[in-house]
C-alpha positions in Angstrom: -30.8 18.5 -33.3 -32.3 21.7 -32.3 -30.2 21.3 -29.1 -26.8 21.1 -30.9 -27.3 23.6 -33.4 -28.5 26.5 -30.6 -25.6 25.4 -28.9 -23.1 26.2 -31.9 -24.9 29.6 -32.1 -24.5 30.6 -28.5 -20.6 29.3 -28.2 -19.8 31.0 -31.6 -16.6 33.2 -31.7 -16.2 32.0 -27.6 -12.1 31.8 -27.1 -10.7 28.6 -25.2 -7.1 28.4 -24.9 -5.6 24.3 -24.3 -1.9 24.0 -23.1 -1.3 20.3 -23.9 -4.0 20.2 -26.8 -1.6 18.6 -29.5 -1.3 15.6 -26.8 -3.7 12.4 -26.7 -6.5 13.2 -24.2 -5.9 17.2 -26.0 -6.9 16.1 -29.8 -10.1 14.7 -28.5 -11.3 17.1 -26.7 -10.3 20.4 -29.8 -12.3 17.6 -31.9 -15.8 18.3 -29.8 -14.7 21.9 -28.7 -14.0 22.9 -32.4 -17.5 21.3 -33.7 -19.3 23.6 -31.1 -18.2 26.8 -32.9 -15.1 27.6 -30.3 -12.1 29.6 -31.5 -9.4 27.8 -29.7 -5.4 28.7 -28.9 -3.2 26.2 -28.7 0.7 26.5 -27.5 2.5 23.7 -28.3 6.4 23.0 -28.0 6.0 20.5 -30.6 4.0 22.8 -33.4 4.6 20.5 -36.2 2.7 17.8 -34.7 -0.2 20.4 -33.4 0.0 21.8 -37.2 -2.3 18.1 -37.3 -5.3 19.7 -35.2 -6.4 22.4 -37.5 -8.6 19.6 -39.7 -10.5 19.7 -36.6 -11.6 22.8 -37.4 -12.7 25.3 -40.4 -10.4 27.6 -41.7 -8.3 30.7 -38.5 -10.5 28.4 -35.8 -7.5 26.9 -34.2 -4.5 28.9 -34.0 -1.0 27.2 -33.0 1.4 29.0 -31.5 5.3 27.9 -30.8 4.8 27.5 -26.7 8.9 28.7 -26.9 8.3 31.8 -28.5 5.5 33.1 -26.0 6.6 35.9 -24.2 5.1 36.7 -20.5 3.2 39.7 -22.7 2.2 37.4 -25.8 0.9 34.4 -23.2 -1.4 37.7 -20.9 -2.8 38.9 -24.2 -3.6 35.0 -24.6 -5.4 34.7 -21.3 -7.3 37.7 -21.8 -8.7 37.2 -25.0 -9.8 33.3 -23.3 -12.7 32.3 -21.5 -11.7 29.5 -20.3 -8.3 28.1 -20.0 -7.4 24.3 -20.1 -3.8 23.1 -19.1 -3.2 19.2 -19.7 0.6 20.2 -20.3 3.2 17.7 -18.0 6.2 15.9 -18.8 7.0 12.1 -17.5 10.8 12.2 -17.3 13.2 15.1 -15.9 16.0 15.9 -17.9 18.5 18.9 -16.6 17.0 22.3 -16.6 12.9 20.4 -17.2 12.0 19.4 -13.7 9.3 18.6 -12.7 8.3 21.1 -10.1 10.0 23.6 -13.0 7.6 22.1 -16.1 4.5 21.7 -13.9 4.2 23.3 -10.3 5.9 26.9 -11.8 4.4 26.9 -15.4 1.0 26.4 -13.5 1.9 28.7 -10.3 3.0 31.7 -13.9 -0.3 30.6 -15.4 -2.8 30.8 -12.6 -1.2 34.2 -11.5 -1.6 35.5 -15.1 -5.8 34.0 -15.0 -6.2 35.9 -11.1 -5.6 39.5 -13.1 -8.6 38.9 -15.7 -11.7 38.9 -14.1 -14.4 36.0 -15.7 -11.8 33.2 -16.4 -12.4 29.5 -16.1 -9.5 27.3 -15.0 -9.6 23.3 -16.0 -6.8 21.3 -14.9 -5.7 18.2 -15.4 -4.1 15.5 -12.6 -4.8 12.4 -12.3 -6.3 9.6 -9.7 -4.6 9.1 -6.6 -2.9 12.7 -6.4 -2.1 13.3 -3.3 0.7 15.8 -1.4 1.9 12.8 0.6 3.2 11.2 -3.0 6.2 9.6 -2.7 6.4 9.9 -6.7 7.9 13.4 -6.9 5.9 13.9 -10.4 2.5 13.4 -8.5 4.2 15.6 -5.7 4.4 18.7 -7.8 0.8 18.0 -9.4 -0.7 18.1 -6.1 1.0 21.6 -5.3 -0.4 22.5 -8.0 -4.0 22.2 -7.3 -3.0 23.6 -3.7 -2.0 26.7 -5.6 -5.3 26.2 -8.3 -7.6 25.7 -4.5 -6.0 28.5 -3.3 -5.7 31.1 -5.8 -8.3 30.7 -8.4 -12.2 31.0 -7.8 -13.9 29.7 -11.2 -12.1 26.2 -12.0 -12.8 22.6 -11.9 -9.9 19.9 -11.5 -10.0 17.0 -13.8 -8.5 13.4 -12.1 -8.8 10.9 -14.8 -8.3 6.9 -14.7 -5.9 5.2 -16.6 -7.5 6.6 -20.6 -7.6 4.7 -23.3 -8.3 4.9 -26.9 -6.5 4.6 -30.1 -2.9 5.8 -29.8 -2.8 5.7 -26.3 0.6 6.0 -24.2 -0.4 3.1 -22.6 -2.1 0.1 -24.7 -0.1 1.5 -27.4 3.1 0.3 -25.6 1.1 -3.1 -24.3 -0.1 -4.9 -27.2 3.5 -4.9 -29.2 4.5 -7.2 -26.1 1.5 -9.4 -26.6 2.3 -9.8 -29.9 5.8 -11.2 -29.1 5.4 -15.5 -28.1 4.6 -16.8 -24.8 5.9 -14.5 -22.6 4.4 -11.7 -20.5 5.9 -9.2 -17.7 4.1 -8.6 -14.9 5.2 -6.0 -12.4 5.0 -7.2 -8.9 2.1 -9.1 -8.7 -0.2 -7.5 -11.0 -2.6 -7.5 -7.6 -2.6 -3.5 -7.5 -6.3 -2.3 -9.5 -7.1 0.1 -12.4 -10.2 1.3 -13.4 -9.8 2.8 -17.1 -11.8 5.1 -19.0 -12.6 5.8 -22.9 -10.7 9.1 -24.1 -13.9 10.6 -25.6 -15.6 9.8 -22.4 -13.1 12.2 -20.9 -13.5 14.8 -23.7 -17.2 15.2 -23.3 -17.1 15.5 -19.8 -14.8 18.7 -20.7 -17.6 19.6 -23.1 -20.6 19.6 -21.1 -18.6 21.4 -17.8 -17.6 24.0 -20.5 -21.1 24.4 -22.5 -22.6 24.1 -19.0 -20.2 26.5 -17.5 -19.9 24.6 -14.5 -16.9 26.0 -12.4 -18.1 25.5 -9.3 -14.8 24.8 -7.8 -15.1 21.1 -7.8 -12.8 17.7 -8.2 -14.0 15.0 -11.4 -12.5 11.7 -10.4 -12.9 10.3 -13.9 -13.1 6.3 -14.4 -14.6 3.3 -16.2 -17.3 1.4 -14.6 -15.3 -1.5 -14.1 -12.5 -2.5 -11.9 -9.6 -4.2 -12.8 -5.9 -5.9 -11.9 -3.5 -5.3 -13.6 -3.1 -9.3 -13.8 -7.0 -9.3 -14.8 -6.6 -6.5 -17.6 -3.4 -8.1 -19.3 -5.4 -11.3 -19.4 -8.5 -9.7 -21.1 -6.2 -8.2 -24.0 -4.9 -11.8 -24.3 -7.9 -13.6 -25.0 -9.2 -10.5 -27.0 -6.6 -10.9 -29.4 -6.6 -14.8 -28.5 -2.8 -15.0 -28.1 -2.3 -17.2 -24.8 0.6 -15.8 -22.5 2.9 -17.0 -19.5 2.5 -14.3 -17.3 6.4 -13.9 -15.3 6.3 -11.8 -12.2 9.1 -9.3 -12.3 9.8 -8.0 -8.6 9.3 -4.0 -8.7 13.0 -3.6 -6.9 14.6 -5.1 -10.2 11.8 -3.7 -12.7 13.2 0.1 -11.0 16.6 -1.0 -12.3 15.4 -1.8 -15.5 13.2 1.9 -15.7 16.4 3.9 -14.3 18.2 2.4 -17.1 16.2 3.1 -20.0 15.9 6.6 -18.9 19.5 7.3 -19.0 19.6 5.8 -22.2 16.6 7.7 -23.2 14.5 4.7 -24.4 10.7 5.1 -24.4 9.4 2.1 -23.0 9.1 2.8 -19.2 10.6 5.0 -16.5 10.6 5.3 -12.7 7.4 7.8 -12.1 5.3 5.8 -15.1 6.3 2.4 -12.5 5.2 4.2 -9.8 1.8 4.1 -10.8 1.9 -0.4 -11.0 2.4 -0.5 -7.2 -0.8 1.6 -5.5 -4.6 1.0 -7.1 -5.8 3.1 -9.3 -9.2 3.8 -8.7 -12.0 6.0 -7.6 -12.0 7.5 -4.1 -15.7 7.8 -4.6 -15.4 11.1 -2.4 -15.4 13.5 -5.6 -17.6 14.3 -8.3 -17.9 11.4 -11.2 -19.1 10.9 -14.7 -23.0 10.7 -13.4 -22.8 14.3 -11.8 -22.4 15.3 -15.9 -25.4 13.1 -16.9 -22.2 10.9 -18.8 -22.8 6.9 -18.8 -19.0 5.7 -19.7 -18.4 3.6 -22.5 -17.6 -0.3 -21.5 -14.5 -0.9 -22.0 -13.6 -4.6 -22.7 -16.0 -3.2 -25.8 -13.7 -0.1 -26.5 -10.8 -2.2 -25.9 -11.6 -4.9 -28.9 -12.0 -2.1 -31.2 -9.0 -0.1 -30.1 -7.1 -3.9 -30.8 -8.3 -4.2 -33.9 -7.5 -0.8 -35.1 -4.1 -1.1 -33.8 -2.9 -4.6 -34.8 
């Protein structure tokens, strides 16, 4: 107790500015930064929905700000009055003018050059598993130039590669258990042989925590998962059992599924597009070559656990 309340003391009137805060992974972490005593700035391009956050906090501790009306003078004055900066900002879908190297390699190559003039900044960044230059997903492409440009440019930062997260609301069971809800049928892309290894969203917000409260930029890559390893095929049939609906499980080849994604994209239908396939074909899992939940003194949450009570708040 002593612990938390010295902790609230020492981190009170401390600045943290989160691009992407009014997003999934975002909420949860403003939710533990905001208890600790931390005034926090969020941009947001969708202000109305971040206008939500603020019960996270007490009254002028987490100021929104319209991303669109941030001038390059407003967003320095931002950065300066930070200590540390968090970016989870990224888009899944191109569309004209928002590329992807435009929306995330040159909003973080803008940002980063901003965070080099102020000395004492802290850089956390958010990519995923499996990044990688050689990509052929041209989303992942411009994430990985992007921590080229954090490595390179940037010497207090640590770069966050999460799993597959889950919790309530996710982008991703959110989207699943609809289907499972529907009789007998199931899709399976490919196979289903390719593995995931997911992790609990407030695992992933209080590893930001304690690198934050612990002020641990030493410059190193968190590869963030679950303990356990799934397939796809494995994980679908765990959700069915969990909410015991039994399923005929169709394989749908990935050259025909990429048909199907292209398709809803031009007709601008959220249910899946071409880089969010992507991620069904490779594994999805640890490289075990980076730092992990264990270097933060973090056991993750089981899953199948989390995943019964994320069902039964969702159904």
């Amino acid at each position: 107790m002593l612990y938390h309340i010295l902790k609230k003391i020492l981190q009170m009137n401390k600045t943290i500015t989160i691009f992407g805060g009014s997003g999934f992974i975002g909420k949860h972490i403003i939710r533990r930064l905001s208890m600790l005593g931390y005034k926090l700035i969020v941009p947001s391009s969708d202000v109305a929905q971040a206008q939500n956050l603020k019960i996270y906090g007490h009254v002028g501790q987490i100021l929104i700000l319209n991303l669109k009306d941030c001038s390059p003078k407003l967003m320095e004055n931002i950065i300066q009055e930070s200590e540390t900066i968090i970016n989870l900002k990224t888009i899944w879908i191109e569309k004209k003018e928002k590329t992807f190297e435009r929306q995330i390699y040159f909003f973080n190559k803008n940002l980063i050059d901003i965070i080099k003039k102020h000395r004492n900044k802290n850089y956390i960044f958010f990519s995923g598993l499996g990044t990688s230059i050689k990509s052929k997903s041209k989303r992942t492409f411009q994430i990985a130039k992007s921590e080229e440009y954090v490595f390179s440019n940037l010497n207090s930062f640590s770069i966050i590669r999460p799993s597959i997260v889950i919790g309530t609301k996710d982008k991703f069971l959110s989207k699943l258990i609809p289907i499972f809800e529907l009789p007998y049928f199931f899709p399976v892309f490919g196979k289903g042989k390719a593995l995931i290894q997911p992790t609990y969203v407030d695992d992933v917000a209080y590893a930001i925590e304690k690198i934050i409260t612990l002020k641990d930029y030493k410059n190193n890559i968190y590869e963030l998962a679950g303990n356990n390893k799934f397939s796809y095929l494995e994980f679908y049939k765990m959700i069915s059992k969990i909410i015991n609906k039994k399923k005929i499980f169709i394989n749908i080849p990935f050259f025909f599924m990429s048909i199907f994604a292209y398709i809803f994209e031009k007709l601008s239908l959220n249910v899946i597009n071409r880089e969010q396939l992507s991620l069904f074909f490779e594994d999805n899992v640890m490289t075990n070559k980076f730092l992990e939940y264990k270097d933060l003194e973090i056991i993750p949450q089981d899953i199948e656990q989390k995943m019964r009570y994320i069902i039964k708040k969702t159904r």
